[in-house]
VOVEXLUM-803440 format. One record per atom (N, C-alpha, C, O, CB): residue in one letter; y, z, x. Coordinates in steps of 0.001 Angstrom, whole numbers, plus 500000, padded with zeros to 6 digits. Glycine has a CB too. Layout:
<sites>
{'A' {Y Z X}},
...
</sites>
This chain:
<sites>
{'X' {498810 500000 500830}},
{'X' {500000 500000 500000}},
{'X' {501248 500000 500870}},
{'X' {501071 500289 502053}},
{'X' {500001 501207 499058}},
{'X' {502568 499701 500435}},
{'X' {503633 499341 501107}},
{'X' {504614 500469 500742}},
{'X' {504648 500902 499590}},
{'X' {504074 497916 500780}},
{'X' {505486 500995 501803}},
{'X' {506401 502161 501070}},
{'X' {507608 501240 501404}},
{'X' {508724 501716 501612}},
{'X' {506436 504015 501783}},
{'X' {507413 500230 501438}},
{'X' {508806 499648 501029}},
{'X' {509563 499982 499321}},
{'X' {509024 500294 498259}},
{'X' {508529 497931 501194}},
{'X' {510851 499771 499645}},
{'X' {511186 499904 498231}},
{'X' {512553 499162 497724}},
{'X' {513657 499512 498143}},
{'X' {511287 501409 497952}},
{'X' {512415 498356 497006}},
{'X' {513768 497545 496851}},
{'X' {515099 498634 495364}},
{'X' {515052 498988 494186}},
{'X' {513015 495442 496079}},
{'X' {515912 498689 496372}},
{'X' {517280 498905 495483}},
{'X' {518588 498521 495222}},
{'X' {519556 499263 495056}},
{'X' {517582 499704 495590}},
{'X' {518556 497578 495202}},
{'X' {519200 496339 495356}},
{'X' {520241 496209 496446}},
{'X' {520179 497160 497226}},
{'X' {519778 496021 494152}},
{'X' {521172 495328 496739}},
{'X' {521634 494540 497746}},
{'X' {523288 495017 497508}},
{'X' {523619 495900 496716}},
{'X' {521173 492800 497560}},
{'X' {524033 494402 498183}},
{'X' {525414 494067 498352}},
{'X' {525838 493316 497302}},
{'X' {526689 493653 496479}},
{'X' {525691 493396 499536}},
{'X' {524813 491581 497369}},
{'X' {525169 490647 497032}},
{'X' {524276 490905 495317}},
{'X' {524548 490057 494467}},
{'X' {524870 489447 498201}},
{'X' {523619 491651 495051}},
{'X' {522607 491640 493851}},
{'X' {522585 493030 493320}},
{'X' {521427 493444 493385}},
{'X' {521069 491179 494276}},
{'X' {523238 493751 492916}},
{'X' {523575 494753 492005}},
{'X' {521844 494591 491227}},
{'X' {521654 493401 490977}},
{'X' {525243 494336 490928}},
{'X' {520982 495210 490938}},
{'X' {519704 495619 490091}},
{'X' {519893 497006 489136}},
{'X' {520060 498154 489547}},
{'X' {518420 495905 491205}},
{'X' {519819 496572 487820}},
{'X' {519420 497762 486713}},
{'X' {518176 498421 487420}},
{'X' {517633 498099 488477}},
{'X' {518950 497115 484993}},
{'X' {517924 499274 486678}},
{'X' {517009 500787 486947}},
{'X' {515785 499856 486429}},
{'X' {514929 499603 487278}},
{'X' {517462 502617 485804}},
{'X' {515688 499561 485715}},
{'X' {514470 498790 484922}},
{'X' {513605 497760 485813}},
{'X' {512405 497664 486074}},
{'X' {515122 497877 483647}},
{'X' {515358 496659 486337}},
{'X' {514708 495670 487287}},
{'X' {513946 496466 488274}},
{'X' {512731 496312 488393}},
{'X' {515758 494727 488034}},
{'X' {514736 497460 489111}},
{'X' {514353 498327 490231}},
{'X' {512973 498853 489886}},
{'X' {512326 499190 490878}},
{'X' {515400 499513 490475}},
{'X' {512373 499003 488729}},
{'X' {511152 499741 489023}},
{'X' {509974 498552 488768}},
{'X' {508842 498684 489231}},
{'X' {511000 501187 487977}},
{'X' {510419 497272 487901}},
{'X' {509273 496706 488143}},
{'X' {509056 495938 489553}},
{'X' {508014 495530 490066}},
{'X' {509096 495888 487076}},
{'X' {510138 495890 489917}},
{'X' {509717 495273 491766}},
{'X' {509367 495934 492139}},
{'X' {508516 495566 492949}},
{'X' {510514 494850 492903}},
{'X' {509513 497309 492065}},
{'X' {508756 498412 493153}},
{'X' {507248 498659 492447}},
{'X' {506289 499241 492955}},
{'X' {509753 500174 493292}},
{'X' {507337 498039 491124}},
{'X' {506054 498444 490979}},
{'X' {504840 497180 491380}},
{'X' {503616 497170 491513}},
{'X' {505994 498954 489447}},
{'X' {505854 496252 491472}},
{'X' {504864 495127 492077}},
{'X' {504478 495020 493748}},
{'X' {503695 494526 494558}},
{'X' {505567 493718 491708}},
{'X' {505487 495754 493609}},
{'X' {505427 495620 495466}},
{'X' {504442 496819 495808}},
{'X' {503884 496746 496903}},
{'X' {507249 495950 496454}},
{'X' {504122 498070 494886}},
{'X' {503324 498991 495728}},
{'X' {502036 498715 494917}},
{'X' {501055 499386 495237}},
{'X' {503866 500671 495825}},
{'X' {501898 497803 493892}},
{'X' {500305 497032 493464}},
{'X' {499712 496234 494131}},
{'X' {498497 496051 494056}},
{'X' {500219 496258 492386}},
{'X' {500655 495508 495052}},
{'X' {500555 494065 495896}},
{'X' {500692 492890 494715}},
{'X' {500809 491779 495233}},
{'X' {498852 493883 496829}},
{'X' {500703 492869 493611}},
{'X' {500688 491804 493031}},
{'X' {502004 491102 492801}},
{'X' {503136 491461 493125}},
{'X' {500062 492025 492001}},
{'X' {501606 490043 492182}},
{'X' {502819 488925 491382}},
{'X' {503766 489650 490836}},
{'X' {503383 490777 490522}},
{'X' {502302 487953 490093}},
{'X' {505206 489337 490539}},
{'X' {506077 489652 489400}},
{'X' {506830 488231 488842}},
{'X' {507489 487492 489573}},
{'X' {507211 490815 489915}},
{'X' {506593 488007 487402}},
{'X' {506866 487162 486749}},
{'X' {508423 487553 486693}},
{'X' {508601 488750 486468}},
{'X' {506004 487053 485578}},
{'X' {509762 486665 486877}},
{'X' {510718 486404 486076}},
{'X' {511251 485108 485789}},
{'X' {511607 484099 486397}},
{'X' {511534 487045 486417}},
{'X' {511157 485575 484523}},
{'X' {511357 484426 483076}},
{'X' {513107 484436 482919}},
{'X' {513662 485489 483233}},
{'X' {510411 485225 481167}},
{'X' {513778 483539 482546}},
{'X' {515204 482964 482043}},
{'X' {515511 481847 482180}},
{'X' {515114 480918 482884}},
{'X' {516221 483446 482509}},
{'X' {516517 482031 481201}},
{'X' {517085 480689 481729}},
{'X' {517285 480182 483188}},
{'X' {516629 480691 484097}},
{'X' {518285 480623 481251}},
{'X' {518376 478972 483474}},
{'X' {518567 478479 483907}},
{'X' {520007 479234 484186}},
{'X' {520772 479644 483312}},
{'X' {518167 477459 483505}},
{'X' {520221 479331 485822}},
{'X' {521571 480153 486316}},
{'X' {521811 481210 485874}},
{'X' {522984 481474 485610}},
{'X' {522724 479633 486118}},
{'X' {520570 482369 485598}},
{'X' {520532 483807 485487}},
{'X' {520229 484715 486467}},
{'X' {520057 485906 486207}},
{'X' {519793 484090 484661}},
{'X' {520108 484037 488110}},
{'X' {519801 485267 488814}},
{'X' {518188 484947 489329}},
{'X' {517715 485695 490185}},
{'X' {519998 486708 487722}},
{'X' {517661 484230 488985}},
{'X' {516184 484504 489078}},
{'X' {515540 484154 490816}},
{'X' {514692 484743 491487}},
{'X' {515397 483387 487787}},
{'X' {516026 483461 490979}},
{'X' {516111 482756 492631}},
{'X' {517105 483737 493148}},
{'X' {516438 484772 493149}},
{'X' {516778 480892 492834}},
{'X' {518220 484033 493561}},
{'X' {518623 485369 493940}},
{'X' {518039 486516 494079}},
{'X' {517958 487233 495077}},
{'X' {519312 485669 493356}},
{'X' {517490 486706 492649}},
{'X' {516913 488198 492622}},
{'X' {515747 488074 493774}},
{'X' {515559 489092 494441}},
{'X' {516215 488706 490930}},
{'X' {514791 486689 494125}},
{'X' {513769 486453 495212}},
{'X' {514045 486750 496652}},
{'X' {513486 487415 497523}},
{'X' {513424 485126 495189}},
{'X' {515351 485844 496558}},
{'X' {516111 485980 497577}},
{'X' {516383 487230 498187}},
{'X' {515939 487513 499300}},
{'X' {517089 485490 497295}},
{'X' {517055 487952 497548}},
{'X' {517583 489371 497723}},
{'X' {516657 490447 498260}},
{'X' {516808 491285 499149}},
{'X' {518050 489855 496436}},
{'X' {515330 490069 497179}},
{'X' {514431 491223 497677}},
{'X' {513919 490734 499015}},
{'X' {514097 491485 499974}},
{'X' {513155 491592 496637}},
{'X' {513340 489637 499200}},
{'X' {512630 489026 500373}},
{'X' {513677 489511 502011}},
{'X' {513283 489874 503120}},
{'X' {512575 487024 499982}},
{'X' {514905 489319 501529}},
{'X' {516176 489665 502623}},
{'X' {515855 491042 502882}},
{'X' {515775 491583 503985}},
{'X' {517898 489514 502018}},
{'X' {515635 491680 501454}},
{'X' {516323 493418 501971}},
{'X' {514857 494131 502565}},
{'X' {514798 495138 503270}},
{'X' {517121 494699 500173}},
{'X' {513977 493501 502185}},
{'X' {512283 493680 502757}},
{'X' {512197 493195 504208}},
{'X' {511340 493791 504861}},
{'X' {511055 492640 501809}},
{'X' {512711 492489 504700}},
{'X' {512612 491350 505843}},
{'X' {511130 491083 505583}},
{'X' {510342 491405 506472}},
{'X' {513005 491850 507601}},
{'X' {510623 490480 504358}},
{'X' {509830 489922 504112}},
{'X' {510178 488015 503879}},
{'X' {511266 487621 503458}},
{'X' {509389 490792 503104}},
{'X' {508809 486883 504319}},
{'X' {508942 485913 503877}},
{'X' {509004 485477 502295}},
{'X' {508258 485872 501398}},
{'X' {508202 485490 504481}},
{'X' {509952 484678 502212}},
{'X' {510188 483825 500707}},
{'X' {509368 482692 500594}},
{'X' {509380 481674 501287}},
{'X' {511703 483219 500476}},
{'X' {508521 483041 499460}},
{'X' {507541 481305 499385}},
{'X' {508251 480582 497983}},
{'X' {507896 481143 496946}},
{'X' {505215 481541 498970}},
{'X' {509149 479485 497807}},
{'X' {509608 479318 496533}},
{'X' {508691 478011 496390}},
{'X' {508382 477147 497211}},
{'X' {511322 479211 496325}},
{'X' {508301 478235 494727}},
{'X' {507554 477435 494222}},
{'X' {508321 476761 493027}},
{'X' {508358 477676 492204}},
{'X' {506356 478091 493931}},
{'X' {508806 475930 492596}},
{'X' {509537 475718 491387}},
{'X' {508393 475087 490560}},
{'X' {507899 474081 491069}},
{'X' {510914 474780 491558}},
{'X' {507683 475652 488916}},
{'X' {506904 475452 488792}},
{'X' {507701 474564 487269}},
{'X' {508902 474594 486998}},
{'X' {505916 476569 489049}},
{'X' {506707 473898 486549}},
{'X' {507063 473195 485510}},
{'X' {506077 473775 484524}},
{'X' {505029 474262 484946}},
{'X' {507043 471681 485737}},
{'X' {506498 473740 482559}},
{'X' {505493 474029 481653}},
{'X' {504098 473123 482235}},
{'X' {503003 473565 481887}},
{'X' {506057 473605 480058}},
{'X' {504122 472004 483017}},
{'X' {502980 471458 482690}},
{'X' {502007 471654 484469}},
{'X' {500914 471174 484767}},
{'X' {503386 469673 481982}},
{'X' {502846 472434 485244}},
{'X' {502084 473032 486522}},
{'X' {500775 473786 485890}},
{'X' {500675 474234 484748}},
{'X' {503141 474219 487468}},
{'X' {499578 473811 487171}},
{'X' {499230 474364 487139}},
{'X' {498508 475402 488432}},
{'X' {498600 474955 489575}},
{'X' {498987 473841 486399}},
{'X' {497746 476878 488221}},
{'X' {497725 477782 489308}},
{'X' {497171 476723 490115}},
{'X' {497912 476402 491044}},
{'X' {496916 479208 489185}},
{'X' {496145 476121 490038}},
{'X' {495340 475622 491117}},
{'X' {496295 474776 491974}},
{'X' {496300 475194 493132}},
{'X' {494084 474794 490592}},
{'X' {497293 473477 491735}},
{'X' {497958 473286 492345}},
{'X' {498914 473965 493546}},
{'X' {498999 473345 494607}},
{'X' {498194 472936 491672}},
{'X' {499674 475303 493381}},
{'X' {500154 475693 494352}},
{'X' {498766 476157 495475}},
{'X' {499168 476540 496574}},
{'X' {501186 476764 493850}},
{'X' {497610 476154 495340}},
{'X' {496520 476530 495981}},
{'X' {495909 475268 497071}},
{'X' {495949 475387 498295}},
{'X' {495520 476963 494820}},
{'X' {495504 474396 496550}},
{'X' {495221 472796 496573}},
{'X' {494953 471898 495941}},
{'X' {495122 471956 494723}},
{'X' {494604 472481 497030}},
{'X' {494468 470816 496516}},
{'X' {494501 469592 495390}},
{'X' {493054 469138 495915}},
{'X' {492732 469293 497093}},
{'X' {495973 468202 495508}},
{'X' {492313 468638 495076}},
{'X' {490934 468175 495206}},
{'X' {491316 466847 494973}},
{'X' {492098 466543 494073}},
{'X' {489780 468789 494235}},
{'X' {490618 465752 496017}},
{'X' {490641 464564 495542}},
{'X' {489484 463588 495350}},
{'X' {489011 462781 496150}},
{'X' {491417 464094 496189}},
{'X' {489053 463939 493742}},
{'X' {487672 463749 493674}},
{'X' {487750 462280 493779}},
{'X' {486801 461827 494419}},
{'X' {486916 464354 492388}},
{'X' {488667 461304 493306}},
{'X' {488177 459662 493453}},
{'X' {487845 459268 495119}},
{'X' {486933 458679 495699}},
{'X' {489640 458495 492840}},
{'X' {488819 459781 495431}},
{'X' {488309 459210 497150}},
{'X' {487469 459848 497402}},
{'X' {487229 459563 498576}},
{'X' {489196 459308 498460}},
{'X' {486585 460803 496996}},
{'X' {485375 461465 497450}},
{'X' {484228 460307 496772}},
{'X' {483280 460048 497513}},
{'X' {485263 463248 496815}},
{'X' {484250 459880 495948}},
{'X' {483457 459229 494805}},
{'X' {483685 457954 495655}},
{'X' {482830 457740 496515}},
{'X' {484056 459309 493021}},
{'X' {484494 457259 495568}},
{'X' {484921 455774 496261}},
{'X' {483809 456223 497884}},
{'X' {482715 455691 498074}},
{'X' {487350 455540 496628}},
{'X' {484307 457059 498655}},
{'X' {483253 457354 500014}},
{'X' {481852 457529 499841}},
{'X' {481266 456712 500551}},
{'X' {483580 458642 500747}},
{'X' {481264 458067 499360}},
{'X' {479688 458529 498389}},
{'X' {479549 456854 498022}},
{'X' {478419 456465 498315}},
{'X' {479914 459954 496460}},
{'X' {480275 455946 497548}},
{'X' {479967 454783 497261}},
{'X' {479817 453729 498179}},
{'X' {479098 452759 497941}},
{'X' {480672 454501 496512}},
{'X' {480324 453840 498999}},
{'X' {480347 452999 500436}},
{'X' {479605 453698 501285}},
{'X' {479589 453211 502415}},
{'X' {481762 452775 501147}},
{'X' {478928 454756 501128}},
{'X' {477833 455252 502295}},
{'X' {478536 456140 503152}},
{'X' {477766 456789 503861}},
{'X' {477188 454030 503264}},
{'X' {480277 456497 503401}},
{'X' {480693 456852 504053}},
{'X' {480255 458364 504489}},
{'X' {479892 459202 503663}},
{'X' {481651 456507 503732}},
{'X' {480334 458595 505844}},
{'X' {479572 460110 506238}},
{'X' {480452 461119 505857}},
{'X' {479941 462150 505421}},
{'X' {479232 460392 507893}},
{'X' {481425 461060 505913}},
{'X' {482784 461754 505404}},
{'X' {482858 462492 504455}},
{'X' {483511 463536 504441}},
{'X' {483682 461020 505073}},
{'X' {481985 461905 503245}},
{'X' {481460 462490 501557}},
{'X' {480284 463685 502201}},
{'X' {479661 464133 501238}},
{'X' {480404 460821 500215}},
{'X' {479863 464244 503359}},
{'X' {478806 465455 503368}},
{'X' {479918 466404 503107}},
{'X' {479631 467269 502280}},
{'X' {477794 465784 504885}},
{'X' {481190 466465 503636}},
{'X' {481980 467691 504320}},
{'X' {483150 467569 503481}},
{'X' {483839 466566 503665}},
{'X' {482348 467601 506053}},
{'X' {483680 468794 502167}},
{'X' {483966 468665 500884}},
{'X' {485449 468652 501529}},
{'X' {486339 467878 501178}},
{'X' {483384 469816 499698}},
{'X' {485582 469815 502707}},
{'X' {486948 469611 503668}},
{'X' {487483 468715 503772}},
{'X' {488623 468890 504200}},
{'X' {486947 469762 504807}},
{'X' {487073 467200 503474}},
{'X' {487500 466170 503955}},
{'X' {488406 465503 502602}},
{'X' {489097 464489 502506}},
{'X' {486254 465356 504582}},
{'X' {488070 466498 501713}},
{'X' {488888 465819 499838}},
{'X' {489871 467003 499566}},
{'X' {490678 466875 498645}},
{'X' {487420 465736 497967}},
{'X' {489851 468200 500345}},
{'X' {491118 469292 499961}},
{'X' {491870 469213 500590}},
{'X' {491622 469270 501794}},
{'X' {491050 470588 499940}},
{'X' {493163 469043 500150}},
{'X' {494107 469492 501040}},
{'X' {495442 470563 500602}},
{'X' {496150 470348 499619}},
{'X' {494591 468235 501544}},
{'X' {495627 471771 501559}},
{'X' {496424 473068 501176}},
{'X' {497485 472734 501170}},
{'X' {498145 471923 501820}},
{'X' {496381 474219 501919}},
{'X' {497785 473838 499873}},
{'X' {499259 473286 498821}},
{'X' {500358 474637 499525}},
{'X' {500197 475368 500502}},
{'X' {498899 473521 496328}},
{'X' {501174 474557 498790}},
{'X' {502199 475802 498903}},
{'X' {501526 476886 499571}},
{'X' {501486 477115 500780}},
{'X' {502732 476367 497471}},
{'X' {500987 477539 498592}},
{'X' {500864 479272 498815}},
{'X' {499754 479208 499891}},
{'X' {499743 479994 500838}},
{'X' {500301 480358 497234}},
{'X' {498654 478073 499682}},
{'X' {497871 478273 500830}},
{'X' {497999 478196 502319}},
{'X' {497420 478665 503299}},
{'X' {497131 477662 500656}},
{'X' {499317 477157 501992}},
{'X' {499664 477258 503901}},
{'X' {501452 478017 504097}},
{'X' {502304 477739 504941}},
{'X' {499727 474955 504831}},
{'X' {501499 478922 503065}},
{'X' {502352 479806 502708}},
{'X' {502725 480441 504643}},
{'X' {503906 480439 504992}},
{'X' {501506 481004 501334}},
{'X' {501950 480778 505373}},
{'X' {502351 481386 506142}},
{'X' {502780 480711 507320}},
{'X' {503557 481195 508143}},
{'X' {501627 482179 506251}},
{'X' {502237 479538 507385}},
{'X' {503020 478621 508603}},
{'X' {504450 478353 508448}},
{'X' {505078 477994 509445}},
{'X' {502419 477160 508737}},
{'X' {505188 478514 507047}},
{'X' {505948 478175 506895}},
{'X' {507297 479179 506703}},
{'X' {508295 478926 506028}},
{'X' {505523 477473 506202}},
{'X' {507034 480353 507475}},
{'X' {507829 481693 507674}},
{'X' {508806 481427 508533}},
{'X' {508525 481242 509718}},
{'X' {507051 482881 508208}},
{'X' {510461 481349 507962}},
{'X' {511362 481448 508880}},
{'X' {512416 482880 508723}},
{'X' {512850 483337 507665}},
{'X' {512080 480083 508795}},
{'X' {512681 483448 510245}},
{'X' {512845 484544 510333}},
{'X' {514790 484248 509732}},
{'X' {515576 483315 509892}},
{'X' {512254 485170 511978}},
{'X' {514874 485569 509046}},
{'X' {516208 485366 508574}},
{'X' {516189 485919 506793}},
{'X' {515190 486150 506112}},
{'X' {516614 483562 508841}},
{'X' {517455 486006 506439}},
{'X' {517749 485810 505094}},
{'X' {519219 484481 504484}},
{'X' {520202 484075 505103}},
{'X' {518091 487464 504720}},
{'X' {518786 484200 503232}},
{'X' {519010 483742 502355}},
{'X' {521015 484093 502064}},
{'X' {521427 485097 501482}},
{'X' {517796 484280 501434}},
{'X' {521814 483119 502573}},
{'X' {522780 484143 502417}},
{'X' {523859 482299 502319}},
{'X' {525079 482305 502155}},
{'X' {522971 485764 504062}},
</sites>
């Protein structure tokens, strides 16, 4: 568990409410969903915490029609099928049809700093 604890920033003023569900996500390890509109804070509020943590920011901008598996990888079953059809040796080794999305190669992509 993490005794980090976010209370908000300079630049990001946080209600008591916001303040406890980040801390409560942060000492579960899990996800925290925030939902709004458009130009409410929601990318900031990421921002802010990731800064005041000196933790990395992974931003994903997702759409109604995303889905989890995508930020994970992408399977590419036709060119696996098209290779299997031509005899190709390539179709034994499934490695050769995934390739890592966002969150999976989430950590190569850590730059030291904040959001400002």
């Amino acid at each position: 568990m993490s005794n980090q604890r976010f209370s908000g920033t300079e630049q990001y003023v946080a209600t008591d409410d916001l303040m406890m569900a980040v801390n409560a996500a942060i000492t579960l390890a899990r996800p925290l969903l925030i939902k709004g509109e458009p130009g409410t804070g929601k990318t900031q509020l990421a921002q802010e915490i990731a800064c005041s943590l000196t933790r990395p920011l992974f931003e994903w901008h997702i759409k109604s029609t995303s889905k989890a598996q995508q930020g994970l990888y992408e399977y590419d079953a036709v060119t696996r099928l098209r290779d299997s059809q031509l005899g190709d040796a390539r179709v034994h080794d499934i490695r050769n049809y995934i390739t890592p999305r966002r969150c999976a190669s989430r950590a190569s992509s850590w730059v030291n700093g904040c959001f400002r």
